[in-house]
N, C-alpha and C positions, 0 to 999 in steps of 0.2 A: 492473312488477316483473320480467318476462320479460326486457327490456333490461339491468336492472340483473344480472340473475345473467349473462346472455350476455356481457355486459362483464369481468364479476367471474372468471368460467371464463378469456377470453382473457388479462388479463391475468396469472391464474397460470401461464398458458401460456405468456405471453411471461419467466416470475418462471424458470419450469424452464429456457427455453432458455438464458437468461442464466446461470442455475449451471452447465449443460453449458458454453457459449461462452467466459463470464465478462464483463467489462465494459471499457467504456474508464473511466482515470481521468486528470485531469489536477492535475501537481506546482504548488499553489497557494502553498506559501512551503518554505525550506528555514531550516532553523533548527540553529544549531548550539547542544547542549546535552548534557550529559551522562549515563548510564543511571542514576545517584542523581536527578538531577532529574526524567527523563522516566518513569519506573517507581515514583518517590516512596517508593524501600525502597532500604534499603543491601544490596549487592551482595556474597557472599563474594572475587569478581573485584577488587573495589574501584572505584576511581571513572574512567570513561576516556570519552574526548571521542565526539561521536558529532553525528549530524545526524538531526533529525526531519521528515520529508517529512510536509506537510502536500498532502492530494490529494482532489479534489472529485470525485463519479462523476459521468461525462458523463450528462446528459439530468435528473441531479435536481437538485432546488431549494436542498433543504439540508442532501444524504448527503454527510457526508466523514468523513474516517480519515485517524489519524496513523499512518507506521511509522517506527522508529527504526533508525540502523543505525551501527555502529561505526566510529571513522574508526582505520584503521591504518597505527601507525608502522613499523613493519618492515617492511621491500622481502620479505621471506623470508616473511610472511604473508598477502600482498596477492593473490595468486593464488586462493588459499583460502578469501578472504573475501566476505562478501554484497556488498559496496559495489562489487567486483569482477565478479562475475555479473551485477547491475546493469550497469557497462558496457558487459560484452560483448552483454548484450541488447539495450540501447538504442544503443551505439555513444557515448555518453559517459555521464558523471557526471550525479547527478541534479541538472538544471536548474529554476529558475519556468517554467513553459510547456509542458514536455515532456510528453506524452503516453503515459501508461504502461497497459498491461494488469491487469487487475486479478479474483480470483480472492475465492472465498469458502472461509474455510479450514474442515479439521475440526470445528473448534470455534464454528464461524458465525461470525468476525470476516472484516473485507478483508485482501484482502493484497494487494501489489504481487506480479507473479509476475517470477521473473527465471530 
C-alpha cells in the first residue's frame, strides 16, 4: 500500500509540474467547420467559416481537445487574429503533425498556447 501512495504523491507531482510547464500536444486532424456547427448555438456574430484543430497530449492514450479558430477574410484583420499568433508561434498555419504547446486554461479546459 506504501508503493501505491508513493506512486500516487509522484505522479501528482509530476500533474503540478505539467500545469507550471504545460504540455506538448500534437495537431491530429484540421477540420474546417463553422462556430454554429462547432459551438452547436447560434451566434449574435452570425455564422463564419473557421477550422477545428483536433490535438492529442503527447504521452496519453486517449486525452484530446478540440480548439476552434476563426478563418479571416480581411487582410486588415489578419494581424489581430488568433489564427495569426498561431503562425507567428509556430512559424506556420496549423498543419496534421505539428507539434504544439499546450496550457491548461482558467477554467480547466486545454488550450493551444500561441
Amino acid at each position: 500500500m506504501k508503493e501505491k501512495k508513493q506512486a500516487y504523491i509522484e505522479s501528482l507531482e509530476a500533474m503540478e509540474n505539467a500545469l507550471d510547464e504545460g504540455f506538448k500536444g500534437l495537431i491530429t486532424k484540421v477540420e474546417e467547420i463553422t462556430n454554429v456547427k462547432y459551438f452547436k448555438v447560434q451566434s449574435s456574430y452570425g455564422e463564419k467559416d473557421g477550422i477545428a484543430l483536433h490535438i492529442k497530449i503527447n504521452g496519453a492514450e486517449v486525452e484530446t481537445f478540440t480548439q476552434w479558430f476563426s478563418l479571416i477574410k480581411d487582410a486588415r484583420g489578419l494581424k489581430q487574429s488568433n489564427i495569426w499568433a498561431f503562425k507567428v508561434k509556430y512559424g506556420k498555419f496549423p498543419v496534421v503533425g505539428l507539434e504544439v504547446d499546450v496550457k491548461i486554461d482558467e477554467n480547466g479546459f486545454y488550450a493551444i498556447m500561441y
